[in-house]
N, C-alpha and C positions, 0 to 999 in steps of 0.2 A: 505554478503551485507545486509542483513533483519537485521541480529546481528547489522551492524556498526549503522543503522539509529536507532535502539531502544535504544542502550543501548549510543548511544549518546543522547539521549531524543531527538531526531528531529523528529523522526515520533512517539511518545506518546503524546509531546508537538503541533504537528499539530493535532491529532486529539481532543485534551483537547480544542485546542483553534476554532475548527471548529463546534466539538461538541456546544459547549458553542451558537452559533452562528448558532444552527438551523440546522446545515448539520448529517447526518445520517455516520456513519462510521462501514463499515465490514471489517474483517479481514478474507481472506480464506486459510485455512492451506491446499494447494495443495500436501499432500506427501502422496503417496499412501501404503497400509499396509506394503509390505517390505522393505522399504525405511529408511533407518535408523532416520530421521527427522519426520518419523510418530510419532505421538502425538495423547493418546488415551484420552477420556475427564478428567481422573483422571491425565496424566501428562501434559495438556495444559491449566489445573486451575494454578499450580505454575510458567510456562513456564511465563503466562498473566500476573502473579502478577509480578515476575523477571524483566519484560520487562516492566514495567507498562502500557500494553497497554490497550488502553482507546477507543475502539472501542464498538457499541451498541450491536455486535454479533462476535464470531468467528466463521465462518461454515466448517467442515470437506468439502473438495470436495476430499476424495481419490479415486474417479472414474476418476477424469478431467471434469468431465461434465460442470460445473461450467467454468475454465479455459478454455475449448476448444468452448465454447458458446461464451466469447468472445476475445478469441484468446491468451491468457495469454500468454508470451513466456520464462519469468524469473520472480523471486522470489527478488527483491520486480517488480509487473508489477501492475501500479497504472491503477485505472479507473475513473474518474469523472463523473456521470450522472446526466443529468437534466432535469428532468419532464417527463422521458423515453427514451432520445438522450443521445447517446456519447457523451460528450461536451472535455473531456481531455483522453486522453490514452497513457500511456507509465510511464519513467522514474520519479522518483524522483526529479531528480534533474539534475543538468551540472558537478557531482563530482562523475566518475564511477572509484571512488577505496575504498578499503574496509579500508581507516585510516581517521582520523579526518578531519571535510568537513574546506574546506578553507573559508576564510569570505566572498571573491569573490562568492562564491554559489549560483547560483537561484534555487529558490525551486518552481517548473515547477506549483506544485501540489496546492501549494499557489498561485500563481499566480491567475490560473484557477480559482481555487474558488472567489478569492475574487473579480475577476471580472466579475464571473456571480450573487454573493451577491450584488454588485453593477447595477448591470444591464445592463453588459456592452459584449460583445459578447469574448470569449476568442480566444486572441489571437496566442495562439501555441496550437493548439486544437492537435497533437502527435509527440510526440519525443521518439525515440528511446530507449528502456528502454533494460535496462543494470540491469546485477545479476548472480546468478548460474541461468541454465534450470531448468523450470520447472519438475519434475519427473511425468510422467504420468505412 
């Protein structure tokens, strides 16, 4: 699920175009040392480039600390904060499979933002977020 949104450029291109727009973007690689998707800092400089992800920071959480703080439950599990509040939490998107998103698609995570850049109270502030489990 994390593969389909990257290497379709939907979530490099969200975060290029939120970035650009003031918003701060993390990436946190939840996979704990024996986990085969552990990424040490020398193989998640290529993984970043590959993917072209465009986030401020990747932070290792292979404790969980990070995810179980606030609740992460799958990989990709988005969070939107603002000014210190949960303003968005959960999925992606309305397109929980792992092939090419349909055009029909809302992108929950866009949404969110752009209607708190707006000034404007978000409207689906959590939807169910969908992916493989987290590995803690």
């Amino acid at each position: 699920f994390v593969q389909k949104h990257y290497k379709s450029e939907d979530m490099p291109g969200l975060q290029r175009e939120f970035a650009g727009r003031g918003v701060t973007w993390f990436v946190i690689n939840s996979a704990n040392r024996n986990h085969e998707n552990y990424l040490t800092p020398e193989k998640a400089q290529p993984v970043a480039r590959d993917w072209a992800i465009s986030s401020a920071q990747m932070i290792k959480d292979e404790q969980g600390t990070i995810g179980r703080l606030f609740g992460a439950k799958t990989t990709p599990h988005l969070f939107v904060i603002n000014r210190g509040t949960m303003a968005y939490q959960g999925a992606i998107d309305n397109d929980p499979t792992t092939d090419g998103k349909p055009a029909e698609a809302i992108n929950y995570v866009r949404q969110a933002l752009n209607e708190l850049l707006a000034g404007t109270p978000v409207s689906k502030a959590s939807v169910k977020p969908y992916g493989c489990s987290v590995k803690y």
